[in-house]
SEDRENKOL-843504 format. One record per residue (C-alpha): x, y, z. Coordinates in steps of 0.2 Angstrom, whole numbers, plus 5000, padded with zeros to 4 digits. Each point is the difference from the previous one (the first is absolute). Example, Ala and Ser with C-alpha at 12.3 -4.5 7.8 and 13.67 -1.06 7.14 Angstrom:
506249785039
500650174997
//
This chain:
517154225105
499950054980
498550124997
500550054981
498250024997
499650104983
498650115001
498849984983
498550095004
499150105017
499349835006
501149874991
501849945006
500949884993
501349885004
501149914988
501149865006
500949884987
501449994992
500749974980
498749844997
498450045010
499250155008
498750015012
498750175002
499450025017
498650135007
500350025020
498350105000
500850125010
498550155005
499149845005
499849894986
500249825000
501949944996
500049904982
500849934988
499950064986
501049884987
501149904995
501050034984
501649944992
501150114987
499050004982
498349965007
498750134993
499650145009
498449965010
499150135007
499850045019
498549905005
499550095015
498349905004
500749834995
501650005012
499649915016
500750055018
501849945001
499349875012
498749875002
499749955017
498449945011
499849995018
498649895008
498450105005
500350144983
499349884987
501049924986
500750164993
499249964983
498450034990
500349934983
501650114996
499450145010
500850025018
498650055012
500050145009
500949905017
501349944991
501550005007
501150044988
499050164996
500550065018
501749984998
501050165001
501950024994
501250015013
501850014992
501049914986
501849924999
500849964982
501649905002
501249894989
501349865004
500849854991
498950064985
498250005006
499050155003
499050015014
498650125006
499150005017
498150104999
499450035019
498250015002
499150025016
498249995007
499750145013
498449925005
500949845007
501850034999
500249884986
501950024992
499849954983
501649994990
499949964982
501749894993
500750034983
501549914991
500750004982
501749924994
500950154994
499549994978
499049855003
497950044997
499449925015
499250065012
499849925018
498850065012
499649945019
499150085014
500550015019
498950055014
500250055019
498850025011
500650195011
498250035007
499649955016
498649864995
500349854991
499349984983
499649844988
500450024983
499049894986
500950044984
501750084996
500450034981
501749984993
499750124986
498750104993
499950094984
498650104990
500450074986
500449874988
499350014981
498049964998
499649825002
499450034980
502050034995
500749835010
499949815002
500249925016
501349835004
499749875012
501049845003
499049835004
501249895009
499249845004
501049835007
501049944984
499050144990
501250175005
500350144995
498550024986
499850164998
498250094990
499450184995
498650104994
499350165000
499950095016
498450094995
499549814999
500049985018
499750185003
498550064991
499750164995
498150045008
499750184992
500950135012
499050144988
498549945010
500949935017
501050115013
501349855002
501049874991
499649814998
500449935018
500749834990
501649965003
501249854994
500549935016
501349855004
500549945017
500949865006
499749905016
501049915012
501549935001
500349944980
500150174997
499849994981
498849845000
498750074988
501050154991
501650075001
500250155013
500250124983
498950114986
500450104988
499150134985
500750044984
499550154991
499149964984
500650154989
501850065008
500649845006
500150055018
500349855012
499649975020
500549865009
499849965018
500349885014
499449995018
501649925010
499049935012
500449825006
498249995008
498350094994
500050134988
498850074988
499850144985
498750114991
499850104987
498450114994
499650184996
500150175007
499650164993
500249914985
501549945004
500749835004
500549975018
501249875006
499949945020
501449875004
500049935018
500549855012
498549915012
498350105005
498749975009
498649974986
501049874991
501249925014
499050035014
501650095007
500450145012
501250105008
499950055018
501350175006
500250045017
500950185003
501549994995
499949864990
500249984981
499649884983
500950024984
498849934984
500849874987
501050074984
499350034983
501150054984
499250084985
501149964983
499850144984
500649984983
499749954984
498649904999
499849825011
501749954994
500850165004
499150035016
500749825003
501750044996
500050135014
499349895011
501149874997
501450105003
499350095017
500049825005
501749965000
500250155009
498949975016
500649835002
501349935011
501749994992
500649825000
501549924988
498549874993
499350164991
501750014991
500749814998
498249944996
500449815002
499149854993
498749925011
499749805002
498349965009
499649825001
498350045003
498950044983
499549834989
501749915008
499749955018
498550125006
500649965020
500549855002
501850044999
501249835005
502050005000
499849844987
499150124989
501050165005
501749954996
499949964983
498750144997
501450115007
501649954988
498850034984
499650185007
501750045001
500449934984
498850104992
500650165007
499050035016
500850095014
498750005013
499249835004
498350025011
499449855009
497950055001
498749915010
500049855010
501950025007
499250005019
498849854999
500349865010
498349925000
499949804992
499349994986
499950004981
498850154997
501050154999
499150175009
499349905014
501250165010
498750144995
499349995017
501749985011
501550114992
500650165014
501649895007
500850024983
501349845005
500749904986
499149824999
501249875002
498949884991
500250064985
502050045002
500649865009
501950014996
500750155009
498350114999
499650134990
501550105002
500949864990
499050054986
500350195001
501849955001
499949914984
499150154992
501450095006
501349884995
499150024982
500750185000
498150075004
499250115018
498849885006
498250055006
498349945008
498350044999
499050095017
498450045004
500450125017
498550065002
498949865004
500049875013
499149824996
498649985012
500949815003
501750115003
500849995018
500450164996
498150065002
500149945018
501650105004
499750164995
498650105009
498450044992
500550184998
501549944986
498649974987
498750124994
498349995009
498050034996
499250115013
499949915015
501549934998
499949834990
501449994990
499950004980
500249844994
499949964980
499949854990
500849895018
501250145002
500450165014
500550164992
501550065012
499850205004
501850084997
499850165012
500349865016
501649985006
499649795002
499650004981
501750104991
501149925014
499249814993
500350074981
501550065005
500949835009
499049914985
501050104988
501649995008
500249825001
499449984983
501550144995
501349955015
499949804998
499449964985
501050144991
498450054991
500450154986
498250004992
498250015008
498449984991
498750085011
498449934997
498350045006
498449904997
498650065010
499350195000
499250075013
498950165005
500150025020
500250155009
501850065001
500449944983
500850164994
501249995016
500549844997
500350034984
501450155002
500649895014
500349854989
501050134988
500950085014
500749805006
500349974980
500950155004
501049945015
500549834991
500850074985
500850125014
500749885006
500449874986
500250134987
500649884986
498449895003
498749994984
498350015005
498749964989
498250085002
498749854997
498149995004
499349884991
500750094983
499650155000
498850045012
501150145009
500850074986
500050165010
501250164997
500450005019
500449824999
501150024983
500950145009
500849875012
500249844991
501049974986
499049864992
498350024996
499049834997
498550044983
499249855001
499749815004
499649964983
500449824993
499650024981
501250074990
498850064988
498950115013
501550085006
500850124988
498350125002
500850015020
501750004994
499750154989
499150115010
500849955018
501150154994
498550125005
500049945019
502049965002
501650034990
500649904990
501649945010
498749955015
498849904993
500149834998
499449914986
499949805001
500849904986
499749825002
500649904985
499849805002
500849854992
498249984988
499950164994
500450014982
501750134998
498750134994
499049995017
501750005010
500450164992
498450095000
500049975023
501650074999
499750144989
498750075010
501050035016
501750084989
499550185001
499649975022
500849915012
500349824994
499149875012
500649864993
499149835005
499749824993
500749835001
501650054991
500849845007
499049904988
500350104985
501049964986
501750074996
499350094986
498550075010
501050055015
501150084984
498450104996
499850065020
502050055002
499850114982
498550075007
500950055015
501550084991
499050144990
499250035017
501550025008
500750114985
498850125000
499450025019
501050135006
499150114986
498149945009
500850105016
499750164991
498649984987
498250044999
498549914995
499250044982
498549904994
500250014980
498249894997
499150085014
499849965019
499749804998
498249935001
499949825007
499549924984
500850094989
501049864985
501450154999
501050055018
501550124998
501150115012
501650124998
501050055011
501150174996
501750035007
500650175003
500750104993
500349944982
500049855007
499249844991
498249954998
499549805005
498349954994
499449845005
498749924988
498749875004
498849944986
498749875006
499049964985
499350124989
500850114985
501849954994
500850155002
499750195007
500750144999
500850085018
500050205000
501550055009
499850205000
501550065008
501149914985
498750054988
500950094985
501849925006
500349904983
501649915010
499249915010
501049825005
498749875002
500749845011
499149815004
500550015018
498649835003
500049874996
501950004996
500649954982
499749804996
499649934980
498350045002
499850205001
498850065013
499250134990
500350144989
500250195005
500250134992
500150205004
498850114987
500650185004
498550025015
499849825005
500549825002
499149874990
500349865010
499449794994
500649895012
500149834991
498749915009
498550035014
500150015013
501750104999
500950125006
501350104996
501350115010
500750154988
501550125004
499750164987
501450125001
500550174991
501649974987
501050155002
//
């Protein structure tokens, strides 16, 4: 055990754990007071003082018959954090993450409480969980357990709060204001407490970020401060932030029993270990973002996708929308290689068999996940992956595991207790569908010979897992980790295999999801001209190398529309769609030359960050741009969409600010008679005029040495 505890006055010991990009104060209230912490800091940050009444108990956790733990911001007297006492500490390090362990125990019910803390060595990120274990002799229901808690923060009047609406075709749209807008400031000169308004956000169900993203942030409106959170919860989550002692708090947790109606029962002996939250400082949003992003990369499962970054073909979006056929396949598979694709996805509709000419009629039946033979006659669908790979491209399919068609044999096969249930036992079922429960054996063993087959057979290399029913039944949060566990187990044991992460777009655009695919799906929007807004900001909920952007050029776009679809996916992950089999040679020409810059310049998005030189961008807004930095000394890309408006702007680019040999380079559209615009580097900024609207523009700006 490390005690390295620093004495600082009679009644005040403090704890400093961290290391060269983030340290963290603690207060272990030894002579009885309640463990805290105290704040989070990174190297530069001003000195803040020690905010003794505004730093909350290290803990935030309610058991059923103590109350909700909470009167506005205050914690009532039977809160159970406030009983907590500090038990012992352990600081460790390995493979360059720190890693503290606080042990807290309730003597009144023999409640271990242990308090988990990690932080990539030099990376400002901290990421908090919470574990229990039940060593009394009784069992005990626990109604709420936070992920992290934190008082002390500057005064709601010093900081704007971020949220991030993300709505079906509509992500990633993120607004601020004022906190002491939400938070009002009711006069503590007359009032013994603070405002008991909070800002509170919490997601629902199984689309975990159906509504807004699982994230927040406040920037600092004088010293440029920056934090940025995310809940990585593949379930229920929620957030709130108000005041304290004149302080801003900040309460990140998984599930509770107010919002989710959820609980948690612990026999002796038994143990629950609450959902992971990570809290991001730096310079601002897009420095706080920056440090995010890069904690990202970190937490997630190493895979050669994150490095090689392949092109994706999806027949789906504005080409075939599932009704796929090996008449319309084949052809549709020679122009995607032609172009440049090396992945080829067969979406929705490969498994239906039924007669018919309406496409869909399957909602109602899918689970058996067989190839239909009606609609690949001659040698099945595996003669169309064979093409695919003939081509010189890894085939893929869509899935939807985790429901079962109410029509589906397979609904009558497996027991009632594969599939999530109501109380009493009636089995969810949404929109003609069953929602499988991935903690029984029947319903990972059916996944598991589903995925198998679709890998052994059929020699599948890509899967887009799709999910398009949400869900708030009892057991949801074990189903949850049970589904990542068995995405888990797959890659295990298919370790080559692609999995993209799909619920209708970019309703589970979650950080415990992202931690395990390596595709992240941002949206299911079919007009080009709504989509740079999500393509731009889809950087805040995913890095860049995970998140696909569609790009769907058709034979009657004019060049200039064929260029601005695929401009808005060249700083993601290409997902490349559209009847290229009907195009011209010239306009196919356009697609390959779109493809080459993105294939010149992705092994550079592996290792960049996010910058937003015009702002986070609003849905409307006539002027969309992102940057992305490489390390480093690295270059800057800026992608520059202009849908009506002003002819020109100006794009501040601080950290090349003052550089006066700065390279500018048309990246997109590539050189033809016609110039695509004009840019131009001004000492601080790029003055950019793309040559029509709407237009975009990709820009490579690099230092002359």
């Amino acid at each position: 055990m490390t005690r390295d505890l620093t004495r600082h006055s009679a009644r005040d010991y403090g704890y400093r754990w961290g290391h060269s990009g983030l340290t963290v104060d603690f207060d272990f209230g030894f002579d009885g007071d309640t463990p805290r912490l105290v704040r989070v800091t990174r190297p530069g940050d001003p000195e803040a003082e020690r905010a003794a009444d505004a730093a909350l108990p290290l803990v935030e956790l309610t058991l059923f018959g103590e109350g909700s733990g909470w009167s506005g911001p205050r914690f009532t007297g039977t809160a159970l954090g406030q009983r907590l006492r500090y038990r012992a500490h352990h600081a460790t390090y390995g493979e360059g993450w720190h890693h503290l362990v606080v042990e807290l125990l309730d003597p009144a019910r023999g409640l271990t409480v242990c308090a988990e803390y990690a932080s990539p060595d030099g990376v400002p990120v901290l990421r908090s969980r919470v574990r229990l274990r039940n060593d009394g002799g009784a069992p005990v229901t626990v109604r709420s357990v936070g992920s992290l808690l934190l008082g002390g923060l500057p005064s709601p009047d010093e900081l704007r709060v971020f949220r991030a609406r993300n709505d079906w075709l509509a992500e990633c749209r993120w607004y601020d204001e004022p906190l002491r807008a939400a938070v009002p400031d009711i006069g503590r000169e007359l009032h013994e407490h603070d405002s008991g308004a909070v800002v509170r956000l919490a997601g629902r169900g199984s689309w975990p970020t159906d509504g807004h993203l699982a994230m927040g942030a406040f920037t600092h409106r004088t010293d440029g401060r920056g934090w940025l959170w995310q809940i990585e919860s593949a379930a229920s989550w929620q957030w709130r932030a108000g005041e304290a002692g004149r302080h801003t708090y900040l309460a990140l947790s998984g599930p509770d029993a107010d919002e989710h109606q959820w609980r948690q029962v612990l026999g002796p002996g038994e143990e629950f270990t609450g959902e992971w939250a990570a809290l991001a400082l730096g310079a601002g949003f897009d420095g706080a973002l920056a440090a995010l992003t890069s904690y990202r990369r970190l937490v997630r499962r190493p895979h050669p996708d994150h490095e090689r970054l392949p092109v994706v073909f999806n027949d789906y979006m504005n080409t075939l929308m599932g009704d796929p056929t090996a008449e319309k396949l084949l052809p549709l598979i020679d122009a995607a290689a032609e172009a440049g694709a090396e992945y080829f996805c067969v979406d929705a509709g490969w498994y239906d068999d039924e007669a018919g000419d309406e496409a869909g009629g399957w909602w109602d039946s899918v689970g058996a996940w067989q190839p239909s033979e009606r609609r690949f006659p001659d040698g099945g669908l595996r003669a169309v992956l064979d093409h695919v790979r003939s081509r010189g491209m890894v085939p893929g399919l869509w899935l939807e595991p985790e429901v079962v068609g109410v029509r589906s044999p397979v609904a009558h096969e497996l027991p009632d207790e594969a599939f999530l249930r109501h109380e009493g036992g009636i089995r969810v079922t949404e929109q003609g569908r069953h929602q499988l429960d991935l903690t029984h054996p029947a319903a990972r063993a059916h996944l598991d010979k589903t995925v198998d087959r679709l890998i052994g057979e059929l020699g599948v290399g890509y899967l887009k897992l799709d999910y398009n029913i949400t869900t708030s039944a009892p057991g949801l949060l074990e189903h949850s980790r049970a589904w990542l566990a068995w995405l888990a187990s797959v890659l295990d044991r298919h370790p080559t295999l692609v999995i993209e992460n799909c619920a209708s777009g970019g309703m589970r655009m979650d950080g415990a999801s992202l931690a395990l695919a390596q595709l992240q799906s941002t949206s299911d929007q079919q007009d080009p001209l709504r989509y740079p807004p999500i393509a731009a900001a889809a950087p805040t909920a995913v890095p860049p190398e995970q998140g696909a952007v569609w790009a769907y050029p058709q034979p009657a776009f004019s060049d200039a529309e064929i260029n601005f679809t695929l401009g808005s996916a060249l700083l993601g992950r290409v997902h490349l769609s559209g009847h290229l089999d009907k195009m011209t040679e010239s306009q196919l020409g356009l697609v390959r030359d779109a493809l080459t810059t993105y294939k010149a310049i992705r092994g550079d998005l592996r290792t960049a960050v996010p910058f937003w030189p015009l702002g986070l961008p609003g849905w409307s807004d006539e002027w969309v741009a992102l940057g992305l930095r490489a390390p480093v000394a690295g270059p800057t890309y800026l992608s520059v969409w202009r849908r009506g408006g002003d002819s020109e702007r100006v794009l501040p680019v601080p950290h090349l600010a003052g550089q006066g040999d700065v390279r500018v380079e048309i990246l997109h559209p590539a050189p033809s008679p016609s110039p695509a615009g004009l840019v131009e580097w001004d000492g601080a900024g790029l003055r950019v005029e793309p040559a029509e609207a709407p237009g975009v523009l990709l820009v490579r700006l690099t230092c002359e040495e």
